[in-house]
PQR file of N, CA, C, O and H, with PARSE charges and radii, in Angstrom:
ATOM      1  N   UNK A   1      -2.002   8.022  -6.629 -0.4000 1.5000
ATOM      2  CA  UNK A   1      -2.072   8.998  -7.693 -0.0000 2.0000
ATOM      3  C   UNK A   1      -0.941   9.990  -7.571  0.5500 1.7000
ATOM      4  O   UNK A   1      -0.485  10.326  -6.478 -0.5500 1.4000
ATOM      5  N   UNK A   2      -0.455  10.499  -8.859 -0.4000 1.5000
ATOM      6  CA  UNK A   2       0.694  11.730  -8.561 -0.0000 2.0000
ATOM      7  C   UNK A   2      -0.302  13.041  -8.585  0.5500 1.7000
ATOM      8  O   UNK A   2      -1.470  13.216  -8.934 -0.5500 1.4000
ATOM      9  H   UNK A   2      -0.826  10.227  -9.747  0.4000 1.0000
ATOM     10  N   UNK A   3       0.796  13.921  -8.010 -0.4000 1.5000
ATOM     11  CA  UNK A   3       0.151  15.316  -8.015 -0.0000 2.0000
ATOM     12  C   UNK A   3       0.043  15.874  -8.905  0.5500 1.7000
ATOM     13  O   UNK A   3      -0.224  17.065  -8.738 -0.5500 1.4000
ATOM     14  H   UNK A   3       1.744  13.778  -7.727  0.4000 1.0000
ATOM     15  N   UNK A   4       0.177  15.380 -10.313 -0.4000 1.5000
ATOM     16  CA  UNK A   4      -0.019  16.376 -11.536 -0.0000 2.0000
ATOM     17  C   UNK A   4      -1.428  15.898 -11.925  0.5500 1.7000
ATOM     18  O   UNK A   4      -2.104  16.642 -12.636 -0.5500 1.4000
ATOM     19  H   UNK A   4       0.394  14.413 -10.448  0.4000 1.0000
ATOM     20  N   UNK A   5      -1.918  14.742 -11.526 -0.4000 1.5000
ATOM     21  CA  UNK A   5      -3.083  13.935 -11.706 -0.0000 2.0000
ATOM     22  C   UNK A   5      -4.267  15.120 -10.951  0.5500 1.7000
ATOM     23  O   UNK A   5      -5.320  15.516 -11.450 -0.5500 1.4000
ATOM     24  H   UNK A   5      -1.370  14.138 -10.948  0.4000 1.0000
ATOM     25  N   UNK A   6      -3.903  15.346 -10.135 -0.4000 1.5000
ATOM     26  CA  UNK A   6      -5.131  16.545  -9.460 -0.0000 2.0000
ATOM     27  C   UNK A   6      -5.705  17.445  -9.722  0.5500 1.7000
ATOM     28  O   UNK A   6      -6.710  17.677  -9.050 -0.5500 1.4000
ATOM     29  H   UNK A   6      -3.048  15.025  -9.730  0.4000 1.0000
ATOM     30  N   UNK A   7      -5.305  18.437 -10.901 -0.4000 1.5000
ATOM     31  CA  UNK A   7      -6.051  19.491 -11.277 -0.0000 2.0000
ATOM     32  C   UNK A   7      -6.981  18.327 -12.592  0.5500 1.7000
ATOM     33  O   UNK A   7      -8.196  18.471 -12.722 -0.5500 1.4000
ATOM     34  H   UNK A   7      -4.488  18.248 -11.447  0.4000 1.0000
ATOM     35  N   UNK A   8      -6.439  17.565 -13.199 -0.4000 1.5000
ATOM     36  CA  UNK A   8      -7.314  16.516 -13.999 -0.0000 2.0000
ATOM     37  C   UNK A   8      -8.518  16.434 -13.260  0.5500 1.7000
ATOM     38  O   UNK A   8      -9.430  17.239 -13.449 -0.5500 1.4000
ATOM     39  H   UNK A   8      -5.451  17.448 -13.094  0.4000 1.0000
ATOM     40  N   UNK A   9      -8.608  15.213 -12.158 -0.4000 1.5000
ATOM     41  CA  UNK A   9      -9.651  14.787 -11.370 -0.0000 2.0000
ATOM     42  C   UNK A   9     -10.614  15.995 -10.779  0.5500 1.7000
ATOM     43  O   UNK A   9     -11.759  15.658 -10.479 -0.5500 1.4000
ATOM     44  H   UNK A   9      -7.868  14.558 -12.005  0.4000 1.0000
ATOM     45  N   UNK A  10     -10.294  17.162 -10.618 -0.4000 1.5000
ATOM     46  CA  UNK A  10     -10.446  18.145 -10.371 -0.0000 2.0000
ATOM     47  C   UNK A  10     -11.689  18.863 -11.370  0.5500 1.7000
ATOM     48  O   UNK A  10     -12.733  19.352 -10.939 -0.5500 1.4000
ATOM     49  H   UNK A  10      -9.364  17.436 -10.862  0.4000 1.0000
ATOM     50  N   UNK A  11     -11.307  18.786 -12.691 -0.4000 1.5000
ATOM     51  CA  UNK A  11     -12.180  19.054 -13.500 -0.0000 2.0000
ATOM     52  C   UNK A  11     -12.852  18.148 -13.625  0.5500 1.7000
ATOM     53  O   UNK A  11     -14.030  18.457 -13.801 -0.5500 1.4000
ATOM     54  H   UNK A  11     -10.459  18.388 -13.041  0.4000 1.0000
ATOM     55  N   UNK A  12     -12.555  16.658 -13.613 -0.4000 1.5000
ATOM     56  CA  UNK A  12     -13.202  15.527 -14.168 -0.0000 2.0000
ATOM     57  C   UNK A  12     -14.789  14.917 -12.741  0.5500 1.7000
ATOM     58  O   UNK A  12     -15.759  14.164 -12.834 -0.5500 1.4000
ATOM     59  H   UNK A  12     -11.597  16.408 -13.470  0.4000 1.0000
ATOM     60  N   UNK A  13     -14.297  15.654 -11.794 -0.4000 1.5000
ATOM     61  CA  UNK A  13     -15.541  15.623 -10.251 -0.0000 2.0000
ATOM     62  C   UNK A  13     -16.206  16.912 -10.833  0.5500 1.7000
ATOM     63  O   UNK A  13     -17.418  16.761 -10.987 -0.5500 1.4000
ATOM     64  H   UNK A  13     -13.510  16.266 -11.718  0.4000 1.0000
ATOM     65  N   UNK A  14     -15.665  18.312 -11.246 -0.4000 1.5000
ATOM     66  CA  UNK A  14     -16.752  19.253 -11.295 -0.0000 2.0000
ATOM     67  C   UNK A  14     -17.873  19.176 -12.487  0.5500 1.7000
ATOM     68  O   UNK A  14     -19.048  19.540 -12.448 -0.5500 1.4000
ATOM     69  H   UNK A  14     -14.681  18.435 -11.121  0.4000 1.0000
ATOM     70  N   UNK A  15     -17.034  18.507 -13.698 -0.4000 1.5000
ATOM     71  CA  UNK A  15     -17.790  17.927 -14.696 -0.0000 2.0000
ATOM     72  C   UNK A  15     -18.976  16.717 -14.379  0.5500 1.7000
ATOM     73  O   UNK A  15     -20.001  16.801 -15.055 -0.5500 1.4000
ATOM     74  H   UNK A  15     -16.080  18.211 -13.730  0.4000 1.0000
ATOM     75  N   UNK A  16     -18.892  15.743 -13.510 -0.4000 1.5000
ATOM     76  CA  UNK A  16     -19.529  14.720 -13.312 -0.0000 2.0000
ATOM     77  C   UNK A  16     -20.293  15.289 -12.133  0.5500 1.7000
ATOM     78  O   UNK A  16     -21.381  14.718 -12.064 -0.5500 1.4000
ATOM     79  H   UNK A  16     -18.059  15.675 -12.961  0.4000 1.0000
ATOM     80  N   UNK A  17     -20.124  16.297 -11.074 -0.4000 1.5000
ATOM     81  CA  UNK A  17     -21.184  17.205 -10.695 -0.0000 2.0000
ATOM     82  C   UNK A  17     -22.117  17.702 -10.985  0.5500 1.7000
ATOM     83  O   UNK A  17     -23.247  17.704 -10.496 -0.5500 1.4000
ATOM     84  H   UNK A  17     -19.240  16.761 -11.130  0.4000 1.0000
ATOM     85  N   UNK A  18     -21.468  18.390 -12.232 -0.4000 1.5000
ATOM     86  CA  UNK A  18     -22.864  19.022 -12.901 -0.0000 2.0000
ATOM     87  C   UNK A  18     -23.658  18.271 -13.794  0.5500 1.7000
ATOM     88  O   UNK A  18     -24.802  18.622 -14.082 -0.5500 1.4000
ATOM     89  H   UNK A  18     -20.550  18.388 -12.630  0.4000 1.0000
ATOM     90  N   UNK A  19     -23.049  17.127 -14.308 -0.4000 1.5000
ATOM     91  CA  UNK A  19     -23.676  16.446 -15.152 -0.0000 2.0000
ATOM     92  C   UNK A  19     -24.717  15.223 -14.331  0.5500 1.7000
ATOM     93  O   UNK A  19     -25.876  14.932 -14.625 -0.5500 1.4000
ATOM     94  H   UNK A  19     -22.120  16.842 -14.074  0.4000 1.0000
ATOM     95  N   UNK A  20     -24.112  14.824 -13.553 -0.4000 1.5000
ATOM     96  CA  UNK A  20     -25.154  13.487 -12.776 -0.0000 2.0000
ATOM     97  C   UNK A  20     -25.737  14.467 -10.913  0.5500 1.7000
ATOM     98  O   UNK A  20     -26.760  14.197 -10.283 -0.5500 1.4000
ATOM     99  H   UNK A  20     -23.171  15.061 -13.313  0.4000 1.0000
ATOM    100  N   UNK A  21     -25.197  15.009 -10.714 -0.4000 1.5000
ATOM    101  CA  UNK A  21     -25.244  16.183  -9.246 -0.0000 2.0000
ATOM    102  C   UNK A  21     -24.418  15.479  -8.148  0.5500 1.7000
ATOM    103  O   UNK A  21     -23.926  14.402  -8.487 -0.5500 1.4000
ATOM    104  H   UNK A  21     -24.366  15.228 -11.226  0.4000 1.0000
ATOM    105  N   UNK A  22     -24.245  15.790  -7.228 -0.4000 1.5000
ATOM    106  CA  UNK A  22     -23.573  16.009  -5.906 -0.0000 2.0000
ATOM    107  C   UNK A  22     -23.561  14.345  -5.480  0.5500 1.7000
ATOM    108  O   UNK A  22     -22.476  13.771  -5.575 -0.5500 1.4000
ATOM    109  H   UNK A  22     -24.644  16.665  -6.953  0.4000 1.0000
ATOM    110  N   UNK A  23     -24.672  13.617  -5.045 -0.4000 1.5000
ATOM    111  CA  UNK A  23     -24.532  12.700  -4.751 -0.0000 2.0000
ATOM    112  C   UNK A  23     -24.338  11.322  -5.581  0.5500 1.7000
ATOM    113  O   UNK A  23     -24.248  10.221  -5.037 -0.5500 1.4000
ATOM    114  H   UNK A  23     -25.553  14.083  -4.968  0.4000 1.0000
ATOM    115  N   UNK A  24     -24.276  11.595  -7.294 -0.4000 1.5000
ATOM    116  CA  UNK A  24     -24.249  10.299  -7.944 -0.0000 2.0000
ATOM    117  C   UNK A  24     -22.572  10.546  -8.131  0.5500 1.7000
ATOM    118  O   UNK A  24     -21.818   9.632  -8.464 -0.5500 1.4000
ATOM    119  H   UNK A  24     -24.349  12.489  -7.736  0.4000 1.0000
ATOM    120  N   UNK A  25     -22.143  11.868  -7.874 -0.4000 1.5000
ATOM    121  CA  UNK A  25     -20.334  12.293  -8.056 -0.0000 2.0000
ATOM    122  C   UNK A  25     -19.770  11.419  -6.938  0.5500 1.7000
ATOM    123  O   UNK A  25     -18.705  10.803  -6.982 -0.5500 1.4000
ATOM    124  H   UNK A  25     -22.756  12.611  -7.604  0.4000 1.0000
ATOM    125  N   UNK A  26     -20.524  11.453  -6.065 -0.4000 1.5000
ATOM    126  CA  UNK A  26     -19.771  11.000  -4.600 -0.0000 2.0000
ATOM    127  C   UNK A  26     -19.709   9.041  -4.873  0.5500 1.7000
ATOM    128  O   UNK A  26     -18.724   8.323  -4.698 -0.5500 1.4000
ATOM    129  H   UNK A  26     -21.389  11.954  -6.028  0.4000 1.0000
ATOM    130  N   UNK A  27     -21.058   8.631  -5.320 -0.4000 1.5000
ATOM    131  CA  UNK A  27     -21.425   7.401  -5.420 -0.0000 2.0000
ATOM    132  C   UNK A  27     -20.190   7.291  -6.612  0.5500 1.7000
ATOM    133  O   UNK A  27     -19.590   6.246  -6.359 -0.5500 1.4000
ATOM    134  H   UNK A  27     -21.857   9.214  -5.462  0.4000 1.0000
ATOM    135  N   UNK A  28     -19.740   7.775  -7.487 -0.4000 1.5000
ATOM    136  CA  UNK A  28     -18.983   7.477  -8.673 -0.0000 2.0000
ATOM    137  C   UNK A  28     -17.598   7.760  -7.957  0.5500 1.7000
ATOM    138  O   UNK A  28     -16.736   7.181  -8.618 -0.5500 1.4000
ATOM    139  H   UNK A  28     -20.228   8.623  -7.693  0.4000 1.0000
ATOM    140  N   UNK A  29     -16.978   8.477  -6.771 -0.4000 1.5000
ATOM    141  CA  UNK A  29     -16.095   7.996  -6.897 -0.0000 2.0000
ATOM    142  C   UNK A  29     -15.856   7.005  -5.886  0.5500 1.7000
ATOM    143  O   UNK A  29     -14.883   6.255  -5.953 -0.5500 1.4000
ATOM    144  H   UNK A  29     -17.678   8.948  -6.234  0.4000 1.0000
ATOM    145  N   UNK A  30     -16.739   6.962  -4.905 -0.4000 1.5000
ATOM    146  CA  UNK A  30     -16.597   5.650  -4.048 -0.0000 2.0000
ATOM    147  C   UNK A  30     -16.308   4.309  -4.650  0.5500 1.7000
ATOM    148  O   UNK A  30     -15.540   3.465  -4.188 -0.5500 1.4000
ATOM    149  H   UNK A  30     -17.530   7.571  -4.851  0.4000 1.0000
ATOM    150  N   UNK A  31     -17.061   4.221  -5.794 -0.4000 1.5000
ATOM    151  CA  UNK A  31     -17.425   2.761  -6.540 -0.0000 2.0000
ATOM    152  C   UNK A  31     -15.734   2.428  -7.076  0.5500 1.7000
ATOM    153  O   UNK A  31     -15.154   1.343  -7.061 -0.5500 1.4000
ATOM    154  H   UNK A  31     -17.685   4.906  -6.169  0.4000 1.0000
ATOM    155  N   UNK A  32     -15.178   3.878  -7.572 -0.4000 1.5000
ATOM    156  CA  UNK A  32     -14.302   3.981  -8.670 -0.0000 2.0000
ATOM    157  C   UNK A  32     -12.828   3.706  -7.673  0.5500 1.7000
ATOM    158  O   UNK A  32     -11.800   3.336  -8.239 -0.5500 1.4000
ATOM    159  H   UNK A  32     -15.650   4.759  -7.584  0.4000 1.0000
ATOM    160  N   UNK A  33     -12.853   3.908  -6.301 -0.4000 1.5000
ATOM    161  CA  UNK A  33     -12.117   4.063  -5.353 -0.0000 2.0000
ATOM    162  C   UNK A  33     -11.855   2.832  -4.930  0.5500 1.7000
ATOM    163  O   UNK A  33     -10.690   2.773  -4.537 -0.5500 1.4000
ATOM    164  H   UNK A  33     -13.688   4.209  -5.841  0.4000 1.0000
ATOM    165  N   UNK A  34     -12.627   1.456  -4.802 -0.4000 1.5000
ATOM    166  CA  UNK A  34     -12.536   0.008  -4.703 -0.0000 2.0000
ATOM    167  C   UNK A  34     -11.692  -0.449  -5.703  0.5500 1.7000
ATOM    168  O   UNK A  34     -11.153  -1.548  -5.828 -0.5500 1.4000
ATOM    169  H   UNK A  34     -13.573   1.504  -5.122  0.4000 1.0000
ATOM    170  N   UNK A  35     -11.644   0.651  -6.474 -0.4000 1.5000
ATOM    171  CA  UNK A  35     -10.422  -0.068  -7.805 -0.0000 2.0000
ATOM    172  C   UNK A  35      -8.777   0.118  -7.645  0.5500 1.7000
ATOM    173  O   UNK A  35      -7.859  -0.305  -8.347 -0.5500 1.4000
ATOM    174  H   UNK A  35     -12.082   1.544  -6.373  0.4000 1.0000
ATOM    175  N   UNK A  36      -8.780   0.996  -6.326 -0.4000 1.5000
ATOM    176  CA  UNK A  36      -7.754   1.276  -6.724 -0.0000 2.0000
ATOM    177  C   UNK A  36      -6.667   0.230  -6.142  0.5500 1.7000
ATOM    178  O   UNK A  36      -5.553   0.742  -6.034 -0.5500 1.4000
ATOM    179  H   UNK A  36      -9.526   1.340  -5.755  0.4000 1.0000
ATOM    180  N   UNK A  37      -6.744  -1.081  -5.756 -0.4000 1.5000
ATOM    181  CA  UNK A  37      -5.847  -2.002  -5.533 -0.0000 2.0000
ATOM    182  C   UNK A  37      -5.054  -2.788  -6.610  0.5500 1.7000
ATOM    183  O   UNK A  37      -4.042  -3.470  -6.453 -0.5500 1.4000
ATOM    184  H   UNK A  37      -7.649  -1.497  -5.844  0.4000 1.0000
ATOM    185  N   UNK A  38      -5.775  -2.523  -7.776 -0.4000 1.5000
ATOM    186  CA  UNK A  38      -5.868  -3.154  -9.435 -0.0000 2.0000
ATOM    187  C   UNK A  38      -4.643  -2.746  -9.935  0.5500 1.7000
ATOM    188  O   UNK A  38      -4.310  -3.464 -10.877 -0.5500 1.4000
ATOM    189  H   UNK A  38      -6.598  -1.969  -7.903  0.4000 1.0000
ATOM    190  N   UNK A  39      -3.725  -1.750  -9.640 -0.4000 1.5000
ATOM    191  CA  UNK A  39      -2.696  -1.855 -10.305 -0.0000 2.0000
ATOM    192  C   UNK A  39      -1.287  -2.695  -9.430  0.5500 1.7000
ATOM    193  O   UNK A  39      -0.246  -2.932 -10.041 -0.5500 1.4000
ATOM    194  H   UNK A  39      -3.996  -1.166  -8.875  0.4000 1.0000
ATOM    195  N   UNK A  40      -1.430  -2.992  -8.266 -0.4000 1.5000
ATOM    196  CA  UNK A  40      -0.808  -3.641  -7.239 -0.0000 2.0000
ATOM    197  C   UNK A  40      -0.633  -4.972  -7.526  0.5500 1.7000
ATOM    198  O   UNK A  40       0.370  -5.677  -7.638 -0.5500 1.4000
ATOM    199  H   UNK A  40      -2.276  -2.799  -7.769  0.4000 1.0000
ATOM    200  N   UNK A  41      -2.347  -5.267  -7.665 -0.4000 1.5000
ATOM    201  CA  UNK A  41      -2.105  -6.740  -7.870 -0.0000 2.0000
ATOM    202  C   UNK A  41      -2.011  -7.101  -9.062  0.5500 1.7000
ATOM    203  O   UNK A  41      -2.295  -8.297  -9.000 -0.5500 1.4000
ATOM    204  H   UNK A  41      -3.162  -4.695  -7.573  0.4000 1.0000
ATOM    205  N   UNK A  42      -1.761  -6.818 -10.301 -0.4000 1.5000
ATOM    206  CA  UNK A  42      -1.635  -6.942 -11.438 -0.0000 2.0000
ATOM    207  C   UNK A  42      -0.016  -6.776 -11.384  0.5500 1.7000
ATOM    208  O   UNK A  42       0.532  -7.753 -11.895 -0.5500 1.4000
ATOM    209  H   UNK A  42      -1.530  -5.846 -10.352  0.4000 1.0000
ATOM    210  N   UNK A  43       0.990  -5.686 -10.844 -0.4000 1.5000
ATOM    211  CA  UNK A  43       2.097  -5.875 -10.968 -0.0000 2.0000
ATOM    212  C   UNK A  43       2.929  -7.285 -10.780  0.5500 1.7000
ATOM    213  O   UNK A  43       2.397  -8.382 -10.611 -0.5500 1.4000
ATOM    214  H   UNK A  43       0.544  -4.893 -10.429  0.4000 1.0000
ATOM    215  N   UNK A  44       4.368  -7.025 -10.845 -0.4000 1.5000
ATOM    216  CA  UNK A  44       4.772  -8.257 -10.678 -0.0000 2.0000
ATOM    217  C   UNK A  44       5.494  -7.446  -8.934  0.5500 1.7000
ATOM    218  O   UNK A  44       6.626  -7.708  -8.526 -0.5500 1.4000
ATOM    219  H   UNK A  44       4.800  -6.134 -10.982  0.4000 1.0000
ATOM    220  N   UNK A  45       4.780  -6.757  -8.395 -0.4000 1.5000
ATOM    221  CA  UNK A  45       5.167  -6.200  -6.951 -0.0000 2.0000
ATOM    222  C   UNK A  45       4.961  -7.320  -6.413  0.5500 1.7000
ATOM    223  O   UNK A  45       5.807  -7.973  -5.803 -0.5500 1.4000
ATOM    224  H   UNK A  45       3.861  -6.544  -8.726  0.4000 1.0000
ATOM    225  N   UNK A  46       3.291  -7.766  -6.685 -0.4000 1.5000
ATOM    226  CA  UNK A  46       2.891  -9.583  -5.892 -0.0000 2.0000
ATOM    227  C   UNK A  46       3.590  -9.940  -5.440  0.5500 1.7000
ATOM    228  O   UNK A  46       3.562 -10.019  -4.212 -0.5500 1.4000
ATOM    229  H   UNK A  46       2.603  -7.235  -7.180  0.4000 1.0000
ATOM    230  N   UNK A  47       4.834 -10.448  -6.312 -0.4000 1.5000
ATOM    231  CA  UNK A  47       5.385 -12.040  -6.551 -0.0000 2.0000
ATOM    232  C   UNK A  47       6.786 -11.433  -5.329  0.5500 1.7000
ATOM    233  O   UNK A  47       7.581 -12.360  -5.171 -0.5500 1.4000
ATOM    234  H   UNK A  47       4.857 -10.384  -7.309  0.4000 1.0000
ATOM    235  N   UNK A  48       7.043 -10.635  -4.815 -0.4000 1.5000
ATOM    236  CA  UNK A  48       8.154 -10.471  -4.677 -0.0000 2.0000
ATOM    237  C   UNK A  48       8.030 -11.079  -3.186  0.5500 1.7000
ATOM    238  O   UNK A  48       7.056 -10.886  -2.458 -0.5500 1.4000
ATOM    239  H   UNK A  48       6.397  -9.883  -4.943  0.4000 1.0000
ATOM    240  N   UNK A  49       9.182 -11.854  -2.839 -0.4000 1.5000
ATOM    241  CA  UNK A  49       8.833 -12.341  -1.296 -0.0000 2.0000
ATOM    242  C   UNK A  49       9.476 -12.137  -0.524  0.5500 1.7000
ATOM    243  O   UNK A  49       9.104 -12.208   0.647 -0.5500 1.4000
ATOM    244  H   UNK A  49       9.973 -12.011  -3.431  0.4000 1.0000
ATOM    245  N   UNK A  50      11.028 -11.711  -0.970 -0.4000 1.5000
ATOM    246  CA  UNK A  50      11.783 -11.032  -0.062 -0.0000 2.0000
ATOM    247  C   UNK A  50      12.490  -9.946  -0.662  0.5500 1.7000
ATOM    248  O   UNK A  50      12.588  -9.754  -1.874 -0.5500 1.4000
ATOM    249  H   UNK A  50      11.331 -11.653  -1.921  0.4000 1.0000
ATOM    250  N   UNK A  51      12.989  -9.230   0.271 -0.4000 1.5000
ATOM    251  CA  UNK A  51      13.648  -7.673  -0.502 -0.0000 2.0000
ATOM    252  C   UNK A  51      14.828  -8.226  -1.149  0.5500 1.7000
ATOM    253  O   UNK A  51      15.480  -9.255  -0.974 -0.5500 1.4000
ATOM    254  H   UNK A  51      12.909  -9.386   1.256  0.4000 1.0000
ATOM    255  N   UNK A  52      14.938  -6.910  -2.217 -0.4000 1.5000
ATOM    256  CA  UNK A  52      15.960  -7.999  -3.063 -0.0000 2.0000
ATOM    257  C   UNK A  52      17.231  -7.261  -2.329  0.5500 1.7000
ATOM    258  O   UNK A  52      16.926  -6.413  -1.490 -0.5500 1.4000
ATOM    259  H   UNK A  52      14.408  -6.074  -2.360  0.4000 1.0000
ATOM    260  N   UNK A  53      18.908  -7.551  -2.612 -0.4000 1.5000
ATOM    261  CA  UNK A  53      19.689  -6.801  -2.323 -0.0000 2.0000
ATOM    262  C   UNK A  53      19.825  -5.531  -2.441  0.5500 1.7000
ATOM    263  O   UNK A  53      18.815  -4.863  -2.661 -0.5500 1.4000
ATOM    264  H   UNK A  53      19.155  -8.240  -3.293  0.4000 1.0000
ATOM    265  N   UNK A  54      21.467  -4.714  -2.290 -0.4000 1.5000
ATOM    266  CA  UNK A  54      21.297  -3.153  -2.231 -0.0000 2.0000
ATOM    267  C   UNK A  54      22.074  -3.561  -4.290  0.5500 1.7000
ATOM    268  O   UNK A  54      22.610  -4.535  -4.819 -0.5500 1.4000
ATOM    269  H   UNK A  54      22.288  -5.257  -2.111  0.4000 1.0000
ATOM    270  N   UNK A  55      21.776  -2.525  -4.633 -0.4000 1.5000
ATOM    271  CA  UNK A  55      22.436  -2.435  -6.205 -0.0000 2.0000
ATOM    272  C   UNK A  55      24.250  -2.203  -5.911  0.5500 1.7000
ATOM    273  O   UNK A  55      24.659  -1.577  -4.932 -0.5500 1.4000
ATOM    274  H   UNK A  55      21.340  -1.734  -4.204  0.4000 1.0000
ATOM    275  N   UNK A  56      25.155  -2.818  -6.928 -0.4000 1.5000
ATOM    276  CA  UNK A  56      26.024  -2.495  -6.721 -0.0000 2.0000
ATOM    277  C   UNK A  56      26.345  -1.104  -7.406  0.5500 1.7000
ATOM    278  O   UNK A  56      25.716  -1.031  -8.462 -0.5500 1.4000
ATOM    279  H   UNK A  56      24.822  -3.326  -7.723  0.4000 1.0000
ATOM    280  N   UNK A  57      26.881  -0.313  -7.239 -0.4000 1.5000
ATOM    281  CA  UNK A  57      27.111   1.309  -8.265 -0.0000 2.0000
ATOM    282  C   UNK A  57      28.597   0.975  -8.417  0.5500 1.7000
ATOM    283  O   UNK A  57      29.249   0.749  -7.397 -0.5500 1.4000
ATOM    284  H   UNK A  57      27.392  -0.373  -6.382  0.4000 1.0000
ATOM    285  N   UNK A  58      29.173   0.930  -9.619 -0.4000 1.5000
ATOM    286  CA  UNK A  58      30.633   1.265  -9.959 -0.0000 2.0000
ATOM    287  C   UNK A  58      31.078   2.733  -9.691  0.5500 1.7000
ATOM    288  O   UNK A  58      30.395   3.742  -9.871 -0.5500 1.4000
ATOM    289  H   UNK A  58      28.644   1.114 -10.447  0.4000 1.0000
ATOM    290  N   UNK A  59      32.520   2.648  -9.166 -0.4000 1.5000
ATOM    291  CA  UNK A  59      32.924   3.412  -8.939 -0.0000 2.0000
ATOM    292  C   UNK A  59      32.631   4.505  -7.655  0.5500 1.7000
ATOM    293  O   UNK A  59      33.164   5.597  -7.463 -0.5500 1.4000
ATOM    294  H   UNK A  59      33.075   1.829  -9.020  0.4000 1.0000
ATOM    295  N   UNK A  60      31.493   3.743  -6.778 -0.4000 1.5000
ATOM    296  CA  UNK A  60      31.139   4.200  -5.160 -0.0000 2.0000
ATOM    297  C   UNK A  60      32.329   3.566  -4.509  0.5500 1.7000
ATOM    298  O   UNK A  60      32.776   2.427  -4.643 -0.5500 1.4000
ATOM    299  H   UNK A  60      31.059   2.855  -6.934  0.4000 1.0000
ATOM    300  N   UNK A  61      32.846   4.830  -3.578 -0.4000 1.5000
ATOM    301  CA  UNK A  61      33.722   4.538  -2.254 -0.0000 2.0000
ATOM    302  C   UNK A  61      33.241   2.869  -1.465  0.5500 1.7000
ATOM    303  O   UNK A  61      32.018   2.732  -1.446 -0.5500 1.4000
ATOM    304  H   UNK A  61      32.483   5.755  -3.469  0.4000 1.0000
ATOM    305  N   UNK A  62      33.926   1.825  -0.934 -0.4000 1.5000
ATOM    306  CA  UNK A  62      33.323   1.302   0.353 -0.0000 2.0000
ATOM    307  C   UNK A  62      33.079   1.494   1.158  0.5500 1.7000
ATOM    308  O   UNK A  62      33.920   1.900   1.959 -0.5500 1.4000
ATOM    309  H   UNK A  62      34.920   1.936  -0.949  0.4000 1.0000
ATOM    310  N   UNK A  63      31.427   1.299   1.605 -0.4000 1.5000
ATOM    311  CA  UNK A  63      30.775   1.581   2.398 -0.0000 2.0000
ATOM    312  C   UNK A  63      30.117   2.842   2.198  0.5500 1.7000
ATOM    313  O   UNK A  63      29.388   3.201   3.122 -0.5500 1.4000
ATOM    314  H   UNK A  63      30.743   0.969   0.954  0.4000 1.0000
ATOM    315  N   UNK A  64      30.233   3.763   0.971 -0.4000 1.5000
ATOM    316  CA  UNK A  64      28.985   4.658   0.529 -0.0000 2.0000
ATOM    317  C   UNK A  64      27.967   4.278   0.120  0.5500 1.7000
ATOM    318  O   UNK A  64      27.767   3.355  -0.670 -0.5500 1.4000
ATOM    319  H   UNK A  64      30.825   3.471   0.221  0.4000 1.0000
ATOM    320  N   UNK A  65      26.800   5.362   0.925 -0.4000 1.5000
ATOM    321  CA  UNK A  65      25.412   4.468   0.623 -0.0000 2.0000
ATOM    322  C   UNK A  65      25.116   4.559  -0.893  0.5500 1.7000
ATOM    323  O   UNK A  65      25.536   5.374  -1.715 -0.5500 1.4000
ATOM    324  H   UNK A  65      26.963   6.111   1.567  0.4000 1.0000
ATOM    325  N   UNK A  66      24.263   3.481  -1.048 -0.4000 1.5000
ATOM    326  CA  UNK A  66      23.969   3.285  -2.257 -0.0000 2.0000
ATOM    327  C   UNK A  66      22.782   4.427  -3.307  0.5500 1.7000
ATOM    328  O   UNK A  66      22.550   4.159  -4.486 -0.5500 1.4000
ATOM    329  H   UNK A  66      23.923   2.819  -0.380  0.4000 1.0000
TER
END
């Protein structure tokens, strides 16, 4: 998750606190937390099997990092 995502989730746990209480918040995000491998394996990150090369940049010195 990014850090702008946090004051969101933030409201979205104190809301589901008060609405279901303390322990169905906790059970909701545990459940919701098994998900979070779903955007990994759906990428095409999977498929990748070896690192790819460095990029070439026009107009970098030889031997400046990339």
């Amino acid at each position: 998750m990014e850090l702008h995502t946090i004051p969101v989730t933030n409201l979205l746990g104190g809301f589901l606190g008060g609405a279901i209480g303390l322990h169905g918040t906790i059970w909701v995000g545990a459940i919701l937390s098994l998900f979070g491998f779903l955007p990994i394996l759906l990428s095409p990150v999977r498929r990748i099997r070896r690192m790819p090369g460095p990029a070439d940049v026009e107009g970098a010195p030889e031997g400046a990092p990339a």
